[in-house]
N, C-alpha and C positions, 0 to 999 in steps of 0.2 A: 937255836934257843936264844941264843945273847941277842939276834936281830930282832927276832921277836919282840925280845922285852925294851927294846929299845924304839922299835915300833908303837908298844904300848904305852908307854913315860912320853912318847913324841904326842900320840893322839890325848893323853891327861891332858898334859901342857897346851896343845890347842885348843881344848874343850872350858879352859880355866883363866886363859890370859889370852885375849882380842890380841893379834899379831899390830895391828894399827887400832887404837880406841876410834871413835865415831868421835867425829869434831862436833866441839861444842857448840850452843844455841847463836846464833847470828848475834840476837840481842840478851842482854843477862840483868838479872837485877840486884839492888846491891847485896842481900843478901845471899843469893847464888855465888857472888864475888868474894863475900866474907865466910863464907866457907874455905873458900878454896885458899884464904889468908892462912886457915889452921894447920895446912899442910905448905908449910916455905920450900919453893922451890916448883911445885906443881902448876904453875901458872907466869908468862912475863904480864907486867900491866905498863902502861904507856899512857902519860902525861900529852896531854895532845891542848891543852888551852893556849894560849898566843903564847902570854907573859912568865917568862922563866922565873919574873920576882916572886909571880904566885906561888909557881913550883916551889921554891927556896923555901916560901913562907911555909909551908903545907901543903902534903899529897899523900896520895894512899901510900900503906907500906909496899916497900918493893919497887915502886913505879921510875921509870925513868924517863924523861920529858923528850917527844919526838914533834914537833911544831910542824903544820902546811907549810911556813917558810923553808923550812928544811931539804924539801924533796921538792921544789923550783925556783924557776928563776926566770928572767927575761934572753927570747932566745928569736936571734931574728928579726927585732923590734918587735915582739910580740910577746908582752909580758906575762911572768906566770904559767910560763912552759916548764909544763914534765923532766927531768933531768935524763938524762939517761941511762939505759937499764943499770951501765955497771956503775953509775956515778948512786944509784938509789938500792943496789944490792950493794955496794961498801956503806950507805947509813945504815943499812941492815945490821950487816955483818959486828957493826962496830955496837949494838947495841944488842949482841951476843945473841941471836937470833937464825932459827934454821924455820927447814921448811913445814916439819914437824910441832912447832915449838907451839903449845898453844898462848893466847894472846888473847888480852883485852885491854881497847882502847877508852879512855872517857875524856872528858872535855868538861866545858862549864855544866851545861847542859846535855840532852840528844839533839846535836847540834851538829853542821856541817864541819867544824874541826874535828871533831871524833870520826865520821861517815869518812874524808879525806883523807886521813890517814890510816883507817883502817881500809879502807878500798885501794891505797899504792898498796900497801902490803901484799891484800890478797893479789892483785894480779903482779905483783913482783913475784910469788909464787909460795906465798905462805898459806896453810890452806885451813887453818885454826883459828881463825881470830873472830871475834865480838865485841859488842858495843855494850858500856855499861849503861843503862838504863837511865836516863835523868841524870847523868853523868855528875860530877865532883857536889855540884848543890843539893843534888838529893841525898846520895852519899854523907855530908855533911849533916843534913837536915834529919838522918836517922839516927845521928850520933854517931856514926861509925868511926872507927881508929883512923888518924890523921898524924901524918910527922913529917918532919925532917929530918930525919936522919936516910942518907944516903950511902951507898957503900959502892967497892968497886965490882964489875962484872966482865970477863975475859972475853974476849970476842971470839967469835964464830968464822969458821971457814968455808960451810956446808955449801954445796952448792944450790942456786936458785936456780927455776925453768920460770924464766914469767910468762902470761898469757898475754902477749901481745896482740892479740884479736879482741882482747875486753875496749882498746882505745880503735877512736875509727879516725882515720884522717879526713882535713876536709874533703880530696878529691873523691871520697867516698860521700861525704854528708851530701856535696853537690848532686851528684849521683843520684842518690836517694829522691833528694829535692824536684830531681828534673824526672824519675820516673815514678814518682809519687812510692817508692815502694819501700815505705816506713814511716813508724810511726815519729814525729819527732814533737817529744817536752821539752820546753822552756821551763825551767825553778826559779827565774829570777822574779822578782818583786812584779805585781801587774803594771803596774807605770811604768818599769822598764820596758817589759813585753809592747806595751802599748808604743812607747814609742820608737821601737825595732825589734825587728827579730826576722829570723830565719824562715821565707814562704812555708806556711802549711801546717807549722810549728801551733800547740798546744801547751794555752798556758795553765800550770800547775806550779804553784810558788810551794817550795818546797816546805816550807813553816806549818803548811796545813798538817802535817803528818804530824806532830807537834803538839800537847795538850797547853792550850795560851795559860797567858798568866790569869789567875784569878780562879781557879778552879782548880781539884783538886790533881796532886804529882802534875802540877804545873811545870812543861821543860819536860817531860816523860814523852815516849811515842804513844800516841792517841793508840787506840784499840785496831788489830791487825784487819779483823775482818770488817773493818769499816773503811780504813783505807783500800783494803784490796778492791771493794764494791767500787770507790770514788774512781779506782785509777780504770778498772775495765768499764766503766762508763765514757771514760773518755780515750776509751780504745786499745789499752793495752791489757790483751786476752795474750795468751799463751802461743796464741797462731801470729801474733803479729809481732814481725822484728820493730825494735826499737830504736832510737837515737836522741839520747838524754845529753844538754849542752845548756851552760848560762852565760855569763860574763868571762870567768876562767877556769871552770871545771868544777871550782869550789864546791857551789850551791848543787851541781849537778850528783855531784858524789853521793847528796843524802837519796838522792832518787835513783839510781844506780846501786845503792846498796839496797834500798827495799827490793827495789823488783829481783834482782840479783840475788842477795843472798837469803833473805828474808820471804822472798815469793818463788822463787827460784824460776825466775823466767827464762828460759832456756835462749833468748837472742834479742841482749841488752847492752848496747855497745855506747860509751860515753864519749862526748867529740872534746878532747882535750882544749886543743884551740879554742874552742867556745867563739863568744862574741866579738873577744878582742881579737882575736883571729880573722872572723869570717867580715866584721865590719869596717875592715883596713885593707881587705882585699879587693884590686880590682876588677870586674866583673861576677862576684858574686850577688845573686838576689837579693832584694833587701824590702821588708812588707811593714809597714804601718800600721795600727788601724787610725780609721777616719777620725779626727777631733769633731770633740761631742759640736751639738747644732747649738749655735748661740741664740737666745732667746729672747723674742720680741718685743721691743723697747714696750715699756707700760704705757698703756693709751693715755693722749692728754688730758690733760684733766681742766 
């Protein structure tokens, strides 16, 4: 009888409280965000803009400033390398953070500092985190609660698994290169592209994703089913693995978190080293394109 009824209080309790909730929307808007302000404690948020003065100045409540400077460094002569797992699960830790914990990152904008740091996260092995929408200027621009005040937060001991298959090394990107078998974006600006990058590579500057300034929730991410259309136009379908790289991972991050968390493309691998990597190496391929045809002097007159 007793196991019975302990049977039945076990199957309520499952039927009434999710053992693990469904992690949150990849991307969130501020409103979705200021909800979740009503309830303190339900939510960590993450300052991700360069300048800590700004932090100081004003940030969401709660928020604690985790900078791309943070989580690299120059390693190799190769600047702007990934730290290592346990050098990037202690800024975790120490930012009171488990694997569980859910998270959202913002930045000025929807912008590659927020995408950067919320992508070390996820593949350090947090598996909750989002992007706030238009990040700290839209935030701003709706009125939304802004302070300084800061408090203290006890750090975290939980363990991480990171997914070290999300980064790919070059001897892999090479790989790829030589047997054609991926897709490879470039997010860096087109006049970079143009004037290097990685054989076979496709340019996609990351900024398109982006509603420009001048039009409305300017700094927002443009409309999902419109980027999705742009990117499997230029190849990346669900069948085809990927390899997303720019100058040093930065700009690749916002492209890597669309298709990744936002599209959920199941084989999206981002090449840390990027540019600065693969362009100081010797014997890697290196492709141009042609400088435009210079145009014929105007006939005499």
């Amino acid at each position: 009888m007793r196991k019975g009824i302990v049977v039945l209080a076990l199957a309520l309790l499952a039927a009434t409280v999710p053992l693990f909730a469904a992690p949150n929307p990849a991307v969130v808007s501020p409103a979705w965000l200021a909800e979740k302000l009503a309830a303190p404690g339900s939510i960590a948020i993450l300052d991700a803009r360069p300048s800590l003065k700004a932090y100081l100045e004003g940030h969401i409540p709660g928020a604690q400033p985790l900078v791309v400077e943070n989580l690299r460094s120059s390693s190799g002569g190769v600047a702007a390398t990934l730290y290592p797992w346990d050098t990037l699960h202690l800024a975790i830790h120490r930012l009171g953070l488990g694997p569980q914990t859910p998270v959202v990152v913002y930045a000025e904008e929807s912008d590659v500092d927020a995408t950067y740091v919320a992508v070390i996260l996820r593949i350090c092995g947090l598996s909750d985190v989002s992007i706030l929408d238009g990040g700290f200027e839209r935030w701003e621009a709706e009125k939304r609660p802004v302070t300084k005040e800061r408090k203290l937060v006890p750090v975290s001991t939980d363990k991480l698994v990171p997914d070290s298959k999300a980064l790919i090394p070059m001897s892999e990107v090479l790989a790829a290169v030589e047997k054609k078998s991926a897709l490879l974006i470039d997010l860096r600006p087109p006049a970079l592209y143009a004037a290097g990058h990685i054989p076979g590579a496709k340019s996609r500057f990351w900024m398109k994703d982006v509603v420009p300034v001048g039009q409305p929730n300017a700094g927002s991410f443009r409309n999902e089913a419109e980027i999705k259309a742009e990117l499997e136009a230029l190849g990346a379908t669900k069948e085809t693995p990927i390899i997303v790289y720019c100058t040093t991972g930065h700009q690749a991050s916002e492209g890597f978190y669309t298709l990744k968390y936002r599209f959920n493309h199941p084989n999206v691998r981002i090449y840390n080293g990027s540019w600065l990597e693969w362009s100081i190496t010797p014997g890697t391929p290196k492709e141009k394109d042609p400088a435009p045809a210079t145009p014929p002097p105007p006939p005499a007159k």
